[in-house]
C-alpha positions in Angstrom: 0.0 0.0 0.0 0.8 3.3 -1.2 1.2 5.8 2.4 1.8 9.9 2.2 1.3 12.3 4.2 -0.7 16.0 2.8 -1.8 19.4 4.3 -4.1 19.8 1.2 -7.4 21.7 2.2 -9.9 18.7 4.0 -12.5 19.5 1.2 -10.0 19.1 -2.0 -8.8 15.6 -0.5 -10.2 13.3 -3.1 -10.3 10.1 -1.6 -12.9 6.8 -1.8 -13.2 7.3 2.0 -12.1 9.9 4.4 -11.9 8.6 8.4 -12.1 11.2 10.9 -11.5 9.8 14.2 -13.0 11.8 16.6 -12.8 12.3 20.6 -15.7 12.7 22.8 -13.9 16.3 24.2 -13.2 17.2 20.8 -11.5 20.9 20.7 -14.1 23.7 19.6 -12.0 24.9 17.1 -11.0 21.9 15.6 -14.6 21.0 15.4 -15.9 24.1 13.4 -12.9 23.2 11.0 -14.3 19.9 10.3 -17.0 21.6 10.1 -16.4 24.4 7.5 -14.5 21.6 5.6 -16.7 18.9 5.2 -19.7 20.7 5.5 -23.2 20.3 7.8 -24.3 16.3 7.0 -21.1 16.1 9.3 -22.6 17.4 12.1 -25.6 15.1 12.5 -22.7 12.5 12.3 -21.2 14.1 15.3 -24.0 13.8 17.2 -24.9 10.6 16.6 -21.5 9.3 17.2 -20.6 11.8 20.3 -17.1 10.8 20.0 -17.6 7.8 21.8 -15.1 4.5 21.8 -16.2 2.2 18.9 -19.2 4.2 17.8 -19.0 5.3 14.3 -20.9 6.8 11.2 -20.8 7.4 7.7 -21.9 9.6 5.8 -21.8 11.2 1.6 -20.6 15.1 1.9 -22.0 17.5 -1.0 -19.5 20.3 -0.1 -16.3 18.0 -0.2 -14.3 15.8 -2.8 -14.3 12.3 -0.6 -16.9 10.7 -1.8 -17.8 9.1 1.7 -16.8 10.2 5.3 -16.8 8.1 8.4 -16.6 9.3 11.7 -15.0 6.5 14.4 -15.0 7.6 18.1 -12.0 7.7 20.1 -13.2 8.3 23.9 -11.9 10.5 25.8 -9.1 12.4 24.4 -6.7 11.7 27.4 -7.7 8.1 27.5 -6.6 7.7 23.8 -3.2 6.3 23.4 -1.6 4.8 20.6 -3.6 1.5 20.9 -6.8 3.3 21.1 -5.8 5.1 17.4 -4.5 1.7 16.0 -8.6 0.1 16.9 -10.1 3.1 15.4 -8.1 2.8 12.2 -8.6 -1.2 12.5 -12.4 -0.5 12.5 -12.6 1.7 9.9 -10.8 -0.7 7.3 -13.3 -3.0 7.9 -15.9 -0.5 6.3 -12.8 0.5 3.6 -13.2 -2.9 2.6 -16.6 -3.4 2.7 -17.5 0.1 0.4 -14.4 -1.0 -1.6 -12.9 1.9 -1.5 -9.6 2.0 -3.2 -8.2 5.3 -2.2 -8.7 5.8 1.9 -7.5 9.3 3.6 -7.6 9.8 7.4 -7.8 12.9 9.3 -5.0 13.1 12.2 -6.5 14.0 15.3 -5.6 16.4 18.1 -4.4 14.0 20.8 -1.9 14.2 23.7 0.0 12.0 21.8 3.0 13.1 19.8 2.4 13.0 15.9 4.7 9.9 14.9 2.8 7.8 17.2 -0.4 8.9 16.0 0.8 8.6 12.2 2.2 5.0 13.2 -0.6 4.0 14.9 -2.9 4.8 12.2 -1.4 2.5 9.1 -0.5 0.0 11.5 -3.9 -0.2 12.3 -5.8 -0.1 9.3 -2.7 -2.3 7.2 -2.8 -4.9 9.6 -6.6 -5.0 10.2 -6.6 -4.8 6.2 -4.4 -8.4 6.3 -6.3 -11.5 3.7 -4.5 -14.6 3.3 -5.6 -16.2 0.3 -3.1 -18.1 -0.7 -5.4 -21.6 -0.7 -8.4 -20.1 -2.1 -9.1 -21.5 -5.2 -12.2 -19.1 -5.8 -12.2 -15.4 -4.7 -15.3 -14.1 -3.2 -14.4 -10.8 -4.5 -12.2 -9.1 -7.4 -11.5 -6.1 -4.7 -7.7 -6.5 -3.4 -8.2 -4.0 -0.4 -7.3 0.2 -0.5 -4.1 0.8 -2.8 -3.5 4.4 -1.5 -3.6 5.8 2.3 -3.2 9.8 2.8 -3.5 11.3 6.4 -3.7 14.9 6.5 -2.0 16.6 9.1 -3.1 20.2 10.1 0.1 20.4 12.4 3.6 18.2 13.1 3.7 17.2 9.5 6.8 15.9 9.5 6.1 13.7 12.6 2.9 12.3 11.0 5.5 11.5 8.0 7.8 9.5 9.5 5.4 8.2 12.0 3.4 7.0 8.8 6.5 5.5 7.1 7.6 3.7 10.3 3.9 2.2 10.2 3.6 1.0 6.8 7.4 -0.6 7.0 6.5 -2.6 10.5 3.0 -3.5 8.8 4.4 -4.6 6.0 6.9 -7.0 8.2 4.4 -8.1 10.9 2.1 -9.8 7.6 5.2 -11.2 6.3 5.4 -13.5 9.6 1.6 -13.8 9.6 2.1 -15.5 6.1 4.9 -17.6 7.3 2.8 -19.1 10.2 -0.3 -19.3 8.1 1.4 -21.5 5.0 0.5 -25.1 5.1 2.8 -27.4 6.6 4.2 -29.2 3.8 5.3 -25.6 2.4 7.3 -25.1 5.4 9.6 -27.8 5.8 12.9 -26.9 7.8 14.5 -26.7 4.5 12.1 -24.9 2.4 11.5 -22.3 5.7 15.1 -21.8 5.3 15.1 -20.8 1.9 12.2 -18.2 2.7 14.4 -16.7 5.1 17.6 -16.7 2.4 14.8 -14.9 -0.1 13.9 -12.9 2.3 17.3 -11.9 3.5 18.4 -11.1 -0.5 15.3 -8.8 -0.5 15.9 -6.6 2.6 19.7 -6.7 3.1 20.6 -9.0 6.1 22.5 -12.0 5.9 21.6 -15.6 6.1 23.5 -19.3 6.9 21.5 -22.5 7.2 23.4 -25.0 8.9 22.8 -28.9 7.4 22.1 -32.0 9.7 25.9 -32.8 9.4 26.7 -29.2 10.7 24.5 -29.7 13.5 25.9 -33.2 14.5 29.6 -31.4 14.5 28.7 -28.5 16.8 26.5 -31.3 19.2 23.3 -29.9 19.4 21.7 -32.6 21.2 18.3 -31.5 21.7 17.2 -30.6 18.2 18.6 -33.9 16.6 16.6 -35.6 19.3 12.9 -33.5 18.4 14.2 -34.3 14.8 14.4 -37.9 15.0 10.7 -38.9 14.2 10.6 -36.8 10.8 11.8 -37.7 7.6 12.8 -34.0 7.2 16.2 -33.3 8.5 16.8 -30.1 10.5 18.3 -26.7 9.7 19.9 -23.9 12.0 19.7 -20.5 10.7 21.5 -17.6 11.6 21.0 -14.6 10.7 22.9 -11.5 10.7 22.0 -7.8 10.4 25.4 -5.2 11.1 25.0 -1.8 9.7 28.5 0.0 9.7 27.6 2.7 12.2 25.9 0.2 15.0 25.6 1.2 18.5 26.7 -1.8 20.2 29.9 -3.6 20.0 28.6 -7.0 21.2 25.2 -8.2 19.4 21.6 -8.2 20.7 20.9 -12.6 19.7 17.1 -12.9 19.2 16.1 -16.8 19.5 13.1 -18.3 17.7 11.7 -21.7 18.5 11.1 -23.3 15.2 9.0 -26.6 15.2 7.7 -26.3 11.7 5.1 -28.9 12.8 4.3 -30.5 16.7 2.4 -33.5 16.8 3.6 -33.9 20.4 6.1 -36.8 18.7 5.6 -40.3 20.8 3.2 -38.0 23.7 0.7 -37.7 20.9 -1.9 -34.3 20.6 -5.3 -34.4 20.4 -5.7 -33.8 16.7 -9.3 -31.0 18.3 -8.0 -27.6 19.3 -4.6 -29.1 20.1 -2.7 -30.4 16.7 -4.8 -28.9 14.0 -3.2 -25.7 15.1 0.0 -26.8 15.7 1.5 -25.1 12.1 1.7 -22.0 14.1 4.4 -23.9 16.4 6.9 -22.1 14.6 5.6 -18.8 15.2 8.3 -17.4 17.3 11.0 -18.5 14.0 8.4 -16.3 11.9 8.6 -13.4 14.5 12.1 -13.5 14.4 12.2 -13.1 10.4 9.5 -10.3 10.7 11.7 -8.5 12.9 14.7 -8.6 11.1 13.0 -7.3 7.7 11.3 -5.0 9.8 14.8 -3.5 11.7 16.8 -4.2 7.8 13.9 -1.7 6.5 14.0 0.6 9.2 17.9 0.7 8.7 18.3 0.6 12.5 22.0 1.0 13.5 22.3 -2.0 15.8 23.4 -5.4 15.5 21.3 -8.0 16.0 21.8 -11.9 15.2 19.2 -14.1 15.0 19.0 -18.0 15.6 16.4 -20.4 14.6 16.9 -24.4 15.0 13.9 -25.2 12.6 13.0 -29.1 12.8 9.3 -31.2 12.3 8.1 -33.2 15.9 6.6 -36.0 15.1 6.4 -39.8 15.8 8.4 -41.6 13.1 9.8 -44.9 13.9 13.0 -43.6 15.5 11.1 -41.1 17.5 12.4 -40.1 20.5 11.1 -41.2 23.7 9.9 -40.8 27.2 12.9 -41.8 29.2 15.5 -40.9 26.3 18.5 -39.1 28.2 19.5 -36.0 25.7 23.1 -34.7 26.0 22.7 -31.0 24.9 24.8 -28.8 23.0 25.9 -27.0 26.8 27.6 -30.1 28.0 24.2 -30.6 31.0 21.9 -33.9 30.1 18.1 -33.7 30.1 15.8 -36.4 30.9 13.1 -36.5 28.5 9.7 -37.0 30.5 6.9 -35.9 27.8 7.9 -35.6 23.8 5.7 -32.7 23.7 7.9 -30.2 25.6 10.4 -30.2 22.7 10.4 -26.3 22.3 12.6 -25.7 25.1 14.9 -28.6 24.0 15.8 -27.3 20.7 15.9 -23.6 22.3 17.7 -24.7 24.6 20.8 -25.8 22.4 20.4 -22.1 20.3 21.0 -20.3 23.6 23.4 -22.3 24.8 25.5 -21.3 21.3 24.4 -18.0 21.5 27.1 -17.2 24.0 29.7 -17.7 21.3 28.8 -14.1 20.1 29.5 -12.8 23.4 25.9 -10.9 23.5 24.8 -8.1 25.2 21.7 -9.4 25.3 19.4 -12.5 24.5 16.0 -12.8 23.5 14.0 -16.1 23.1 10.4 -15.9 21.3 8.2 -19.5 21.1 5.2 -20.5 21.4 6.6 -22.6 24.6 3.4 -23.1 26.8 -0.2 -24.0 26.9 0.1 -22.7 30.9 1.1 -19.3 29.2 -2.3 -19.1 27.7 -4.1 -20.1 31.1 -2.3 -17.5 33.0 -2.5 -14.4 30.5 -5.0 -15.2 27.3 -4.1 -14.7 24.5 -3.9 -11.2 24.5 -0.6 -10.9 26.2 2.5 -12.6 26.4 4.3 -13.6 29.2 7.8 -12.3 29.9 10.9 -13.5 32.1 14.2 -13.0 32.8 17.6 -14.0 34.3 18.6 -12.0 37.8 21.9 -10.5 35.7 23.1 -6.9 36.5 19.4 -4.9 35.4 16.8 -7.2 35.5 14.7 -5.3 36.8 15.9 -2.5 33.5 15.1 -5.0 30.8 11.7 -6.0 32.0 10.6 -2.7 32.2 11.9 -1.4 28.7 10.3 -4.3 27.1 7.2 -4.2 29.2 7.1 -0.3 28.1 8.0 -1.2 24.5 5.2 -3.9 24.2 2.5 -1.2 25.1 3.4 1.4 22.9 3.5 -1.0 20.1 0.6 -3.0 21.0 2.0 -6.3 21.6 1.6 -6.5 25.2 3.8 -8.8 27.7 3.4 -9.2 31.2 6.6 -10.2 33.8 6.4 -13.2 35.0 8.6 -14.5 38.3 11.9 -16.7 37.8 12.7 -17.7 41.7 15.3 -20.2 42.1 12.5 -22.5 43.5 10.8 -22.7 40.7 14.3 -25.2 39.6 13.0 -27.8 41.9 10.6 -29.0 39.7 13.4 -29.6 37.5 15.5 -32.0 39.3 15.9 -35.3 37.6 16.7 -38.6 39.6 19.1 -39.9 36.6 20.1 -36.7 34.8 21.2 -32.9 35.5 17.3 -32.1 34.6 13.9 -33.1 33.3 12.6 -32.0 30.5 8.7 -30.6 32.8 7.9 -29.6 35.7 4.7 -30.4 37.6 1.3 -29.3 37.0 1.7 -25.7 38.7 3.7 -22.5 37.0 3.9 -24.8 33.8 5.2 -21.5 32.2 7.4 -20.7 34.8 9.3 -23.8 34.8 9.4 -23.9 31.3 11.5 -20.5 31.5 13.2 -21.8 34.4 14.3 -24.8 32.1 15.8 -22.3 29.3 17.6 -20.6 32.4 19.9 -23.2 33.0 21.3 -22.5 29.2 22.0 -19.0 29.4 25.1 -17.1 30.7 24.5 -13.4 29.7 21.8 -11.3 29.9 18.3 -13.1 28.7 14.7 -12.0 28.3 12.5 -15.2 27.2 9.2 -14.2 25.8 6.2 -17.1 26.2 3.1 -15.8 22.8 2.0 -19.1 22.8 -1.8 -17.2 23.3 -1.2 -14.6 21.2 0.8 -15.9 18.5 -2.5 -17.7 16.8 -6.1 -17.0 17.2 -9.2 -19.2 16.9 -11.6 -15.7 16.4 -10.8 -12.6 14.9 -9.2 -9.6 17.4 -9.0 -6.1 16.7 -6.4 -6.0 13.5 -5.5 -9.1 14.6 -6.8 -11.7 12.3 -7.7 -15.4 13.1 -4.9 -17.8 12.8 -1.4 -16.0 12.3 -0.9 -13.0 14.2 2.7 -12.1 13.9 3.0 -11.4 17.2 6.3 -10.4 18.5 7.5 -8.2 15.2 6.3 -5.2 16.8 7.5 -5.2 20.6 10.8 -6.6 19.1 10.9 -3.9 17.0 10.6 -1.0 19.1 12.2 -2.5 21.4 15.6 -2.3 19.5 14.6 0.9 18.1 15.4 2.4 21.3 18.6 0.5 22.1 19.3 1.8 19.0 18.6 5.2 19.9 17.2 6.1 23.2 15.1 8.9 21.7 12.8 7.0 20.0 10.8 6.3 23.0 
């Protein structure tokens, strides 16, 4: 989609539809402006609509060029923050798509809010509410392919709403390239054929890529993913990825980790094929958030650098599956008892942080769908957050707890207390593979722990990551959660002022 930014008069703006989100405690004068602009039907909108959260009307002006105007309620001024904006812009590409209009131009409100959050909340909004996957569909319900062009006119801070809008369209654009990678079928996203994705992708955007073979693997002892590998047919892959502009801020590398089981059956501990293993193509979605982010930070040209790792590998119950029982010697030199085949996220995570310390990182940070107790204990919603007790914990958890609001994909802190490691303890190995039934995403955390020796967030979106009913802008199945926290995340480790 085509996104610029105008301070054309309101009534020459010829667009299909104009939005004009709109506070309850709307200023007088910016009122009468709408006013004078768009002429009276938009009063009687006004009234109806009052400015309140989720209302909205629309209507056909006579003394304007749009050919339609809808009005979408913010609340109260002060209560609308950036997440607020994105919903309004999410509900009015709903009626974008259902008027099919082609050109769409939005009116940048008055809000506490300074204008490249506004400008980014906007496209982010309406792009990612806007998001079809229609790959599969052998017959389209319609010949419209969604607005082509997006203006917002700015009366003031134009060149905030500018690069505000920019930043929008760019993380957008990244967060439904993940979406698509969680959303292909499985047999299109085999470890190998993911890995070539990511090489495509990398080509496209700038940042570098290596895929490790099975033999690669086997040489640097990465115990726990050949073990989750054994049951498939498909070998595994490692990817790294590398993104290190020649001006970056940090000497040693922020490492982002994503899980990557292309597939879970649950291996040998089977899944209920209802709600359980029909949705398991999403297992992968952390790998997919990792890829978003890196397009996203490569288009952004954010001077920082970041490595990623993703050990991509199928779980399922071949004939040489592994098993309950199996002792696994990973990658770190520790050996895990293997209680339950289906807690093979934290197995193959376990060996990429455990070689993530070869970089030296400032910083590590694991994305997976890890835990069903995640979704239990926070919905799907928000994603749960932990980290080690390293020199500014208590530093980390707030940035990204800060970062995930602004952007919109939320995470809550969770506790890591050393007694959480009991549940670990093994009778025949340095640890099991689960815990008991209580703090299921706790321990799982805990687990990862025992592989770190830096500074390391781990972030739980099993909830989030894929949806069974449609969210606001977030669509059912894929989400792409994670691009965006991620994002602006590093966008102020990159520069502090962003925030």
């Amino acid at each position: 989609m085509k996104v610029s930014v105008t301070t054309l008069p309101l009534n020459e703006l010829d667009v299909d539809l104009l939005i004009v989100p709109l506070p309850e405690d709307v200023d007088e004068a910016v009122r009468d402006q709408l006013l004078e602009d768009l002429g009276p039907e938009l009063q009687r909108a006004m009234d109806d609509v009052g400015g309140k959260k989720d209302d909205s009307a629309l209507i056909y002006p006579t003394e304007a060029r749009a050919k339609r105007v809808l009005i979408v309620g913010l609340g109260k001024k002060d209560d609308a923050d950036a997440e607020r904006v994105r919903q309004a812009a999410a509900s009015a590409a709903s009626v974008a798509h259902k008027r099919e209009a082609t050109t769409v131009g939005f009116v940048v409100p008055v809000l506490p809010l300074d204008g490249e959050s506004i400008g980014q909340a906007l496209v982010e909004g309406f792009m990612l509410s806007g998001y079809r996957f229609t790959r599969y569909k052998t017959e389209q319900t319609s010949t419209f392919d969604g607005p082509q062009r997006m203006v917002l006119h700015a009366s003031e801070k134009e060149r905030d709403a500018r690069r505000g809008a920019e930043r929008g369209r760019l993380v957008a654009e990244a967060v439904c390239a993940a979406r698509d990678l969680v959303n292909l079928s499985p047999d299109e996203k085999t470890p190998r054929l993911f890995a070539k994705a990511v090489e495509k992708s990398g080509k496209r955007y700038g940042y570098d890529v290596s895929v490790w073979n099975k033999t690669l693997i086997e040489e640097e002892k990465m115990g726990g993913l050949l073990a989750v590998n054994r049951g498939s047919q498909e070998p595994p892959v490692f990817v790294e990825l590398t993104w290190n502009p020649e001006h970056a801020v940090n000497e040693k590398p922020i490492v982002l980790v994503g899980k990557g089981v292309m597939f879970d059956t649950g291996g040998l501990s089977l899944k209920p094929t209802k709600n359980s293993m029909d949705f398991m193509k999403a297992d992968m979605a952390g790998a997919a958030a990792i890829v978003g982010t890196f397009e996203a930070i490569a288009k952004l040209n954010l001077q920082l650098h970041v490595v990623g790792l993703i050990p991509a590998t199928d779980n399922r119950p071949g004939e040489n599956a592994y098993v309950p029982g199996d002792v696994l010697h990973m990658h770190s030199g520790k050996t895990v008892e293997v209680l339950n085949t289906d807690a093979e996220g934290r197995l193959i995570l376990a060996d990429a942080l455990s070689y993530a310390k070869t970089y030296r990182p400032e910083l590590v940070i694991d994305v997976a769908t890890l835990t069903g107790a995640q979704v239990v204990a926070l919905g799907s919603n928000v994603a749960a957050l932990m980290t080690n007790a390293w020199d500014g914990a208590e530093e980390r958890l707030q940035a990204m707890t800060a970062a995930g609001k602004r952007s919109g994909d939320r995470v809550h802190p969770m506790p890591l207390d050393d007694d959480y490691k009991e549940q670990l303890d093994s009778d025949v190995a340095d640890l099991k593979n689960v815990g008991g039934k209580e703090a299921g995403c706790i321990t799982a955390g805990k687990f990862l722990e025992q592989f770190v020796s830096y500074p390391w967030m781990h972030m739980d979106i099993a909830g989030p990551a894929f949806l069974q009913s449609e969210k606001p802008y977030r669509p059912k199945g894929g989400t792409g959660f994670g691009v965006r926290v991620l994002t602006e995340y590093l966008r102020e480790r990159a520069d502090p002022r962003t925030k």
